[in-house]
C-alpha positions in Angstrom: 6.2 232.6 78.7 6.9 228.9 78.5 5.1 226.5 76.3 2.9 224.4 79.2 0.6 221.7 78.4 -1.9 219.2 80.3 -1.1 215.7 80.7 -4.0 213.3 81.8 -2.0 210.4 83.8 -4.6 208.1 86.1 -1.6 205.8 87.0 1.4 208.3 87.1 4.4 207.8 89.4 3.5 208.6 92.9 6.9 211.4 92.8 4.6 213.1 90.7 1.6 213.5 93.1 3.6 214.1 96.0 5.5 217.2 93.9 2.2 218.8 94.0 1.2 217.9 97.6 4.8 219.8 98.3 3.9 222.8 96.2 1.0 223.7 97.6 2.3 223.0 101.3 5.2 225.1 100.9 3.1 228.0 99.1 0.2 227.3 102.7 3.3 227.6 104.9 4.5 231.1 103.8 1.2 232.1 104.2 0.2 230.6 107.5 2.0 229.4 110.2 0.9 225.5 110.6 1.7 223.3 113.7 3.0 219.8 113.3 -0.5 218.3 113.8 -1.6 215.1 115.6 -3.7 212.9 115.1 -6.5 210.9 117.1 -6.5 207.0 117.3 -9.5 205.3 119.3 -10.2 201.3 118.7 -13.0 199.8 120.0 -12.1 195.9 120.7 -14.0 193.1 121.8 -12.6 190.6 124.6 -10.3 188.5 122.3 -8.4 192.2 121.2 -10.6 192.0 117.5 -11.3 195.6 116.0 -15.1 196.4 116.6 -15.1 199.8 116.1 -12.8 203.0 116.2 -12.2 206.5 115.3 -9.5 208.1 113.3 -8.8 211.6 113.6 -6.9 214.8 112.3 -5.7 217.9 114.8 -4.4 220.7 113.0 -4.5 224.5 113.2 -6.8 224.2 116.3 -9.4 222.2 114.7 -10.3 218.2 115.2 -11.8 216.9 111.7 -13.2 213.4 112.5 -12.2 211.5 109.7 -13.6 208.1 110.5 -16.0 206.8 112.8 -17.3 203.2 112.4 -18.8 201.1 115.0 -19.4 197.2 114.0 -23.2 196.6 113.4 -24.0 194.1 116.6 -22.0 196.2 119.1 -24.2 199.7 117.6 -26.6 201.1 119.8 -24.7 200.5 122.9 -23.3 204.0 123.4 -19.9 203.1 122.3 -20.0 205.9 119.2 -20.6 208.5 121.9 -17.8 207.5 124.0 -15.9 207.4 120.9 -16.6 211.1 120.4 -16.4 212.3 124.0 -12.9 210.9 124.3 -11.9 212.3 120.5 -13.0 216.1 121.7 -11.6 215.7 124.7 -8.1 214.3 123.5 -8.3 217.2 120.7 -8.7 219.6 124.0 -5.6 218.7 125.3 -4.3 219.5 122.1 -5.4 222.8 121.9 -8.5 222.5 119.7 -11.4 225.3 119.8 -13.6 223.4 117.4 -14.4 220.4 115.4 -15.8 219.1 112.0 -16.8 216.3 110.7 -18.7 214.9 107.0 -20.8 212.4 106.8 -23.6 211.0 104.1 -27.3 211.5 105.0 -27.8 207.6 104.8 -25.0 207.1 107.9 -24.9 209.2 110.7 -26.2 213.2 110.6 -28.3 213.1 113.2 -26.0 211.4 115.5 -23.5 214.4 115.2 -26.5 216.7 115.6 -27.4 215.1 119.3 -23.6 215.6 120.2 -24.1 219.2 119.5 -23.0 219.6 115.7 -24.2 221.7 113.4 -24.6 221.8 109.8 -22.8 224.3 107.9 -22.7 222.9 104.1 -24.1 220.5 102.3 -23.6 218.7 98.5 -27.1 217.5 97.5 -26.9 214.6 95.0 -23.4 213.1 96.4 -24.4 210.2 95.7 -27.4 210.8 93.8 -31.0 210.5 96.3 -28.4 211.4 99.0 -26.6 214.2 100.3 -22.6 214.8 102.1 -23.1 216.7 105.3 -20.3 219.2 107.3 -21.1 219.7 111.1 -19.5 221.0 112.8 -19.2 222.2 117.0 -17.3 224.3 119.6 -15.4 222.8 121.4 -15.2 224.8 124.6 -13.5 223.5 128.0 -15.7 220.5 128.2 
């Protein structure tokens, strides 16, 4: 057996990372097929074309995982998030996608997901500490 050891390297070459990020993509692939993915790119922009708000998403292996979701603080309220959303699923429908998921802290937007029919399936208590990380997630169905 080889003689292995540990390195601890905060600022190593980015080569490095992306050797693992290979390995362990090529050891997923001959275990499960993957598609390509997609991905999901909303922007919310006020009259003069400035970014107000948006959403960024992933689509892969059937599933929509809503990465980002921010909506500027004077344009919240206005039902703009839930358009957001609507357009995200639906967009991740014509992809293909049964389901979605999403995280969010307790302090931003839990119950939000909650009234778009997401549902909580894990949860990481003291992340940050007083506060907890939230996964929803929700069916996606035919619309």
């Amino acid at each position: 057996m080889p003689n292995l050891t540990i390195t601890s390297e905060p600022e190593g070459p980015l080569d490095d990372l992306n050797t693992l990020v290979r390995g362990l993509s090529e050891f997923n692939h001959s275990v499960v097929p993957f598609d390509k993915g997609a991905s999901v790119r909303l922007f919310l922009r006020d009259e003069d074309g400035a970014i107000a708000g948006g959403l960024f998403a992933e689509i892969y292996m059937g599933w929509m995982y809503v990465r980002i979701l921010w909506i500027a603080d004077a344009h919240r309220g206005g039902g703009h998030g839930v358009e957001l959303m609507r357009r995200a699923e639906d967009e991740a429908r014509t992809h293909g996608c049964h389901s979605a998921w999403v995280d969010t802290f307790s302090f931003q937007a839990p119950e939000f997901y909650r009234k778009l029919g997401y549902r909580e399936f894990g949860r990481l208590d003291d992340y940050p500490a007083g506060f907890a990380r939230v996964f929803l997630a929700k069916q996606l169905g035919q619309g």
